[in-house]
C-alpha distance (Angstrom), angle and dihedral (degrees) to the residues before:
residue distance angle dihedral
X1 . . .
X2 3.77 . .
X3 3.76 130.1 .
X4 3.81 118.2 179.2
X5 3.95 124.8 -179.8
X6 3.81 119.5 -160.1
X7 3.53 132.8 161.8
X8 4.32 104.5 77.6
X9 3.17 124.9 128.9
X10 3.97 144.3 138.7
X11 3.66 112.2 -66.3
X12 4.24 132.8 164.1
X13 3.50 125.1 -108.5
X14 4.01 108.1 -79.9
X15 4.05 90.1 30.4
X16 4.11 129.4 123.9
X17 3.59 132.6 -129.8
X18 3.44 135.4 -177.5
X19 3.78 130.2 -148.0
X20 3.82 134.8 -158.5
X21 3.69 131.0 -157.7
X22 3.83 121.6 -159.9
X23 4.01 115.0 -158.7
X24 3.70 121.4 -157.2
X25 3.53 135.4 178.2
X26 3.78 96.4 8.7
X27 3.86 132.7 92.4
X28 3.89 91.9 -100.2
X29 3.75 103.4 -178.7
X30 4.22 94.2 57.2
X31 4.19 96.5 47.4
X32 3.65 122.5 90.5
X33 3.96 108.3 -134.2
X34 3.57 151.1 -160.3
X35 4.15 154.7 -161.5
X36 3.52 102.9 -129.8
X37 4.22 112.0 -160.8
X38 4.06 122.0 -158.8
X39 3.65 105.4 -174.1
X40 4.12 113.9 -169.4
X41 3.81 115.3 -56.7
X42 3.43 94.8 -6.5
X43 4.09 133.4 102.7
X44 4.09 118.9 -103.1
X45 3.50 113.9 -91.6
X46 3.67 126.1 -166.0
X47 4.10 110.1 -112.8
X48 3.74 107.1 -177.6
X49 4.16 133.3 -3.6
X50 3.63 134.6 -171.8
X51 3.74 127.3 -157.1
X52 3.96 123.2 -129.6
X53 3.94 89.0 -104.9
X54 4.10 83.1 54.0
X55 4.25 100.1 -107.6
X56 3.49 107.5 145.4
X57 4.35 137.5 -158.5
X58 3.90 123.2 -170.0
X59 3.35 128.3 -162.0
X60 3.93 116.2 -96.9
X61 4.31 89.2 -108.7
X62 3.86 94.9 52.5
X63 3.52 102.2 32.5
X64 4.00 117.2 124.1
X65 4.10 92.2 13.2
X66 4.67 92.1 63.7
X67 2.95 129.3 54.6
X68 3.77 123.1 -174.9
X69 3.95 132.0 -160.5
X70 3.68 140.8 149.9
X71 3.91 138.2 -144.0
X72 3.73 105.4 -146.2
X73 3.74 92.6 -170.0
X74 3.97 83.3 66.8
X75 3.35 96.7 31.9
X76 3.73 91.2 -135.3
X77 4.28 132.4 123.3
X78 3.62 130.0 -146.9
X79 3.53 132.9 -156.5
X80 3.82 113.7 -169.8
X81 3.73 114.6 -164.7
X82 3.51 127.5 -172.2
X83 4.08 136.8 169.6
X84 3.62 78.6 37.3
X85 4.26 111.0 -164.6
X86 4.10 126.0 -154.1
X87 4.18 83.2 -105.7
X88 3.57 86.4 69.8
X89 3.56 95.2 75.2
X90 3.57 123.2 122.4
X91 3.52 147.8 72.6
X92 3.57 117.4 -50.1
X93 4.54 117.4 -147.7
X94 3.54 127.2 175.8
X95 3.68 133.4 -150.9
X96 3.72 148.8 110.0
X97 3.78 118.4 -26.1
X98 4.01 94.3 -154.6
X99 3.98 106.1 49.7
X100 3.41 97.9 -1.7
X101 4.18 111.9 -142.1
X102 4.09 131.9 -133.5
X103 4.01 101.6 -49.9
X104 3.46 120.2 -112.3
X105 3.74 120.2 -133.4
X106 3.79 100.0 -100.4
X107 3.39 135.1 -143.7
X108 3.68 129.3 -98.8
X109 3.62 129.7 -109.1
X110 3.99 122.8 -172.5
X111 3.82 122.6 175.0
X112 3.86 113.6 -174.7
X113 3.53 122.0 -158.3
C-alpha cells in the first residue's frame, strides 16, 4: 500500500491550499479515510475524514474553513483549506482512518502570519 500527500506549501495567513492524496495498492473506494496533521512538537491528530459513501466529520479547530472529499474513480483525496491560521502548521499524511497503513511522508504545510 501507498499513500502519497502533495499539495503543501508556504502560504499567508487568510490563504487556501489544496491537498491531494494518491492511494495505491489498496481497495480505495470501500475504506473510510483521513488527513492526519502533526504540527511541531506535538503528536498527529486526525483533522477531517470521509466515509466510503462520502459523509464527512472535522475536527472542532478546522471545521467550516476544510473541506474534504474523494474521487474513487482516481483513487485520490482532497483537502481544501481556506482562511488558513499559523496553528495550521504542520505536516499533513493521509491514510486509512480504521487500521491505519505504513505512513507516507507527508507534505508540508506552513502558514505565516
Amino acid at each position: 500500500v501507498q499513500l502519497q500527500a502533495s499539495g503543501g506549501g508556504l502560504v499567508q495567513a487568510g490563504g487556501s491550499l489544496r491537498l491531494s492524496c494518491g492511494a495505491s495498492g489498496m481497495i480505495f473506494s470501500i475504506n473510510a479515510m483521513g488527513w492526519y496533521r502533526q504540527a511541531p512538537g506535538k503528536q498527529r491528530e486526525l483533522v477531517a475524514r470521509i466515509t466510503s459513501g462520502g459523509s464527512t466529520n472535522y475536527a472542532d479547530s478546522v471545521k467550516g474553513r476544510f473541506t474534504i472529499s474523494r474521487d474513487n474513480a482516481k483513487n485520490t483525496m482532497y483537502l481544501q483549506m481556506n482562511s488558513l491560521k499559523p496553528e495550521d502548521t504542520g505536516v499533513y499524511y493521509c491514510n486509512r482512518v480504521i487500521g491505519t497503513v505504513r505512513w507516507g511522508q507527508g507534505t508540508q504545510v506552513t502558514v505565516s502570519s
